[in-house]
NULUM-195528 format. One record per residue: residue in one letter; x negated, y negated, z of N, C-alpha, C in turn. Coordinates in steps of 0.2 Angstrom, whole numbers, plus 5000, padded with zeros to 4 digits. Atoms other than C-alpha are relative to their C-alpha. Layout:
BEGIN
aXYZXYZXYZ/...
END
This chain:
BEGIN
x499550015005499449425115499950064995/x500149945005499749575102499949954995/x500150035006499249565087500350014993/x499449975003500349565071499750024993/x500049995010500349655053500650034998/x499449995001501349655043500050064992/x499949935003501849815030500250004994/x499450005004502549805012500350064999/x499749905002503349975006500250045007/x500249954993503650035025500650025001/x499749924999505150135021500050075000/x500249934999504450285018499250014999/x500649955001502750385014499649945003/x500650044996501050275018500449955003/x499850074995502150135024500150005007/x499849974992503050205036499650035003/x500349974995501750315043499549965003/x500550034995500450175045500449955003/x499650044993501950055056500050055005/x500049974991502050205067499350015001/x500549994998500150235068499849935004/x500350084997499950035071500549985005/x499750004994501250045084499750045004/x500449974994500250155093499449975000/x500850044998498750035091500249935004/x499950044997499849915101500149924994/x499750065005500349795085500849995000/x499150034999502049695084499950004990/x500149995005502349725066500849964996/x499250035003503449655051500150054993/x499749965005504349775042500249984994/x499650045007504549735022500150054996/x499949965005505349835008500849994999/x499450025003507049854999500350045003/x499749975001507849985007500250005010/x499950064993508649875024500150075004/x499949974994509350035033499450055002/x500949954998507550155032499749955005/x500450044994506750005040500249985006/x499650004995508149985052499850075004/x500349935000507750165055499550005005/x500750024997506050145059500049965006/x500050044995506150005069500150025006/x499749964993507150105082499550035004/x500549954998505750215083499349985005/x500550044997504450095088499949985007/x500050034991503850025107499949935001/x500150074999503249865101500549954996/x499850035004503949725094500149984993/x500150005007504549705075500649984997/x499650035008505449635061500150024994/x500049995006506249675045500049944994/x499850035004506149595031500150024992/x499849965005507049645015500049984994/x500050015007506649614996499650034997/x500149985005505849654981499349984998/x500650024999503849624982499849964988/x499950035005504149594964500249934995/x499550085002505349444964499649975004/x500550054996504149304968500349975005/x499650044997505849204974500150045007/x499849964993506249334986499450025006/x500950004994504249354994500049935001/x500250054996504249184997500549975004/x499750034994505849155004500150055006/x500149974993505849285016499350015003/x500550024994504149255022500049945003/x499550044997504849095024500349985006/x499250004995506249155035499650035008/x500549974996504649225048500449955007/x499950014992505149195067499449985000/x500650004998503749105077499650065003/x500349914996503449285084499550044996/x500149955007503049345068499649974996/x500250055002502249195061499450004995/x500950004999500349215062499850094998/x500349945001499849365051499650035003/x500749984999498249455058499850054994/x500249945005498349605045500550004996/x499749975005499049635029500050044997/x500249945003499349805021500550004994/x499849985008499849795003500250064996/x499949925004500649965001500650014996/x499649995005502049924990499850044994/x500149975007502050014974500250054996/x499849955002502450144961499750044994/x500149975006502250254947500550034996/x499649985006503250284932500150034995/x500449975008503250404918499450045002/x500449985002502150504912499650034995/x500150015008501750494894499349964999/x500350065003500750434883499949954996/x500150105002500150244878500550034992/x499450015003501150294862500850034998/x499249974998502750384869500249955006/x499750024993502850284885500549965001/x499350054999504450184891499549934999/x500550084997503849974891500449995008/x499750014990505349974907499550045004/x500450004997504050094913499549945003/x500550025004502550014909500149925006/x500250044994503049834918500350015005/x500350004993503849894933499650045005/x500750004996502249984937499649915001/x500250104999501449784934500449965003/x499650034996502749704939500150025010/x500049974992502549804958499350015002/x500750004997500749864959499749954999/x500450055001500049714951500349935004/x499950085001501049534950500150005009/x499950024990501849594969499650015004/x500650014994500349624978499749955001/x500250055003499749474969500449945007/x499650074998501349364974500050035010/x500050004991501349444995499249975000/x500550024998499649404996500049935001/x499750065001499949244990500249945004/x499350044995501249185001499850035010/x500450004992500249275017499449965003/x500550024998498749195017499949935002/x500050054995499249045024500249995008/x499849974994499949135038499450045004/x500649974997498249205042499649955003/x500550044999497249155054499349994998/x500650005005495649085047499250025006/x500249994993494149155058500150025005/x499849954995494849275068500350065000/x499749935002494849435063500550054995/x499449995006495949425048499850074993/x500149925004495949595037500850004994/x499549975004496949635022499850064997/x500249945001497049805017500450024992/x499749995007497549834998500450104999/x500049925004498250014992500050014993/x500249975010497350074977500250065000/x499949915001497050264971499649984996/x500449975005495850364963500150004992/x499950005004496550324949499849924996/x500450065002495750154948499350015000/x500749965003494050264948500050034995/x500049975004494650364937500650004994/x499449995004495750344922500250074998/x499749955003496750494915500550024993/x499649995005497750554901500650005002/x499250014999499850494902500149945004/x500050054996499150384914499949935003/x500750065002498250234906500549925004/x500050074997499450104913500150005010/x500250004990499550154932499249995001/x500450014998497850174931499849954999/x500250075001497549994925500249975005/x499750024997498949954936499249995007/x500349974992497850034952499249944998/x500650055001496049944945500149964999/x499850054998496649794943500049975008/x500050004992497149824963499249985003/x500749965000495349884964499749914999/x500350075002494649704955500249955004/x499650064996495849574964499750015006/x500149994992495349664981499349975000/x500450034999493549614976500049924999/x500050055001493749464969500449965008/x499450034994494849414984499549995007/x500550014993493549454999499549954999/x500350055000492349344990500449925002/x499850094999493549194990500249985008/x499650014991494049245009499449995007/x500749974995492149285015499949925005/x500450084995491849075023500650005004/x499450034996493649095031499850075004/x500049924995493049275039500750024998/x499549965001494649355034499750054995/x500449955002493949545030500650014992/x499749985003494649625014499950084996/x500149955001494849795009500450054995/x499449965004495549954999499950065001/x499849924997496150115002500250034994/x499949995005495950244988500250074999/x499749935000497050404989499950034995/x499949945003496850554981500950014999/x499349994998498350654980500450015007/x499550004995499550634993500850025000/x499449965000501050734998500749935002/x499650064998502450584998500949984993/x499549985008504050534984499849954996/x500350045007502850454974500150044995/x499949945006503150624961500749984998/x499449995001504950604963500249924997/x500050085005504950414958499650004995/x500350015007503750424946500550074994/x499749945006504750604937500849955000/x499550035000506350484940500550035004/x499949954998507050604952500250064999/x500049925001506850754946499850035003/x500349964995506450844962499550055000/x500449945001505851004956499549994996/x500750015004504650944942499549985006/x500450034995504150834957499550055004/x500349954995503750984969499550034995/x500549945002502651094956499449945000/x500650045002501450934957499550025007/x500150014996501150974974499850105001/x500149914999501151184971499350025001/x500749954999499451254979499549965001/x500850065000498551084979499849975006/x500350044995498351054998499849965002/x500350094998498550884999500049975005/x499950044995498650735008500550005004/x499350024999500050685017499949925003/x500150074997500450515023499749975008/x500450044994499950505039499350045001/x500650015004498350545033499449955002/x500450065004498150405025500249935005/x499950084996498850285039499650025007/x500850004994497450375053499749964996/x500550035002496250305042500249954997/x499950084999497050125039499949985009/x500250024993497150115058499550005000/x500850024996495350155060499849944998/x500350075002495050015048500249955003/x499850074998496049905057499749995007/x500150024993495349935074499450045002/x500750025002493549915068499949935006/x500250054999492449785076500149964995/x499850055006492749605069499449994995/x500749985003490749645062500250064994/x499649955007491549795051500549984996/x499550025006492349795035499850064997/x499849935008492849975026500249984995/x499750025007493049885011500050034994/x499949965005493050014999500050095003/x499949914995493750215007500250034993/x500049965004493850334994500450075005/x499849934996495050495001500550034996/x499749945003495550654994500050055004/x500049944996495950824997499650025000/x500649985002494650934999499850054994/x500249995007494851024984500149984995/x500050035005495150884974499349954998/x500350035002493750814963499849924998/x500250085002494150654956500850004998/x499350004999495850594949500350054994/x499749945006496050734934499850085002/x500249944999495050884944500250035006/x499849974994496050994956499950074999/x500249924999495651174962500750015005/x499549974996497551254967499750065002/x500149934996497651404979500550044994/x499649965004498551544971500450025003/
END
């Protein structure tokens, strides 16, 4: 019987690239995020079996009634991948927006928070159960303009330990994935789209791209049940940490 995970954020960048990674590892997968026809989209593209489900990882009402509405097909989580998220702005602590400010919290935090929440009953206990968080380097490293993402991201960082301890007697694995920079429209959401500011963030710095970073969620996921990558740090390779990049010229 395949095995199921399910995706938040999996219309575009890391999401969507680890459902098609985890399709190729033979998982039936449950599509979640706010943008119904991208994950329609995807779905097509897939071999194995999958499901969307569509709302706002922030509205608690909407994560609990659409896990809820789960088919028995879809039921019995195996793996969770927490990669909802965003960034807002980029100012600083006394210029920044507050609408920034909580819908980074209100998305990287409160939602990660409220999907976990609501899966964990769907997990089974004892059997290989894995959640996989998405951090960033910026939960190692704070930065100047970027004091609330980065709390946003360590916060991630904190719960994800806190979390494996409360899960270690039930064996469900717990983990986090901490990108460097990645080529994705996390620049253009966070500038508001402003495309062009977005691209020069990108000029000369040899980054990651997203399917990257969903090879190396697969590999965490199709670990022995004795392994647990519970903390992966991944950058470019001429990125240092979360403030230190060497562009090409």
């Amino acid at each position: 019987m395949s095995k199921t995970a399910l995706i938040t954020g999996a219309s575009s960048g890391i999401g969507r690239a680890t459902a098609r990674a985890l399709d190729k590892e033979g998982f039936q997968l449950v599509l979640c995020g706010r943008r119904e026809e991208r994950l329609k989209e995807l779905q097509q593209e897939l071999t194995h079996p999958s499901t969307v489900l569509v709302f706002d990882v922030s509205d608690y009402g909407a994560v609990k009634q659409q896990l809820a509405s789960l088919s028995d097909t879809f039921r019995s989580i195996d793996v969770l991948i927490n990669n909802a998220g965003n960034a807002h702005g980029l100012d600083p602590a006394q210029s920044a927006s507050i609408d920034d400010w909580d819908a980074m919290i209100d998305s990287n935090v409160k939602g990660l928070f409220y999907v976990t929440k609501e899966v964990l009953p769907l997990m089974p206990k004892k059997n290989g159960g894995l959640i996989i968080n998405m951090g960033s380097i910026a939960a190692k490293n704070g930065y100047a303009n970027g004091s609330v993402y980065c709390a946003s991201k360590a916060a991630v960082d904190k719960f994800t330990e806190g979390l494996r301890l409360d899960l270690l007697a039930d064996q469900i694995r717990v983990a986090a994935i901490h990108p460097g920079l990645v080529h994705t429209e996390f620049s253009a959401v966070r500038f508001k789209g402003d495309t062009e500011k977005a691209a020069k963030v990108y000029e000369g710095a040899n980054p990651l791209y997203a399917e990257d970073i969903a090879e190396i969620i697969a590999f965490m996921v199709t670990r022995p049940l004795h392994v647990n990558l519970a903390d992966v740090v991944v950058m470019p390779a001429n990125q240092g940490n979360a403030f230190t990049l060497v562009r090409q010229q």
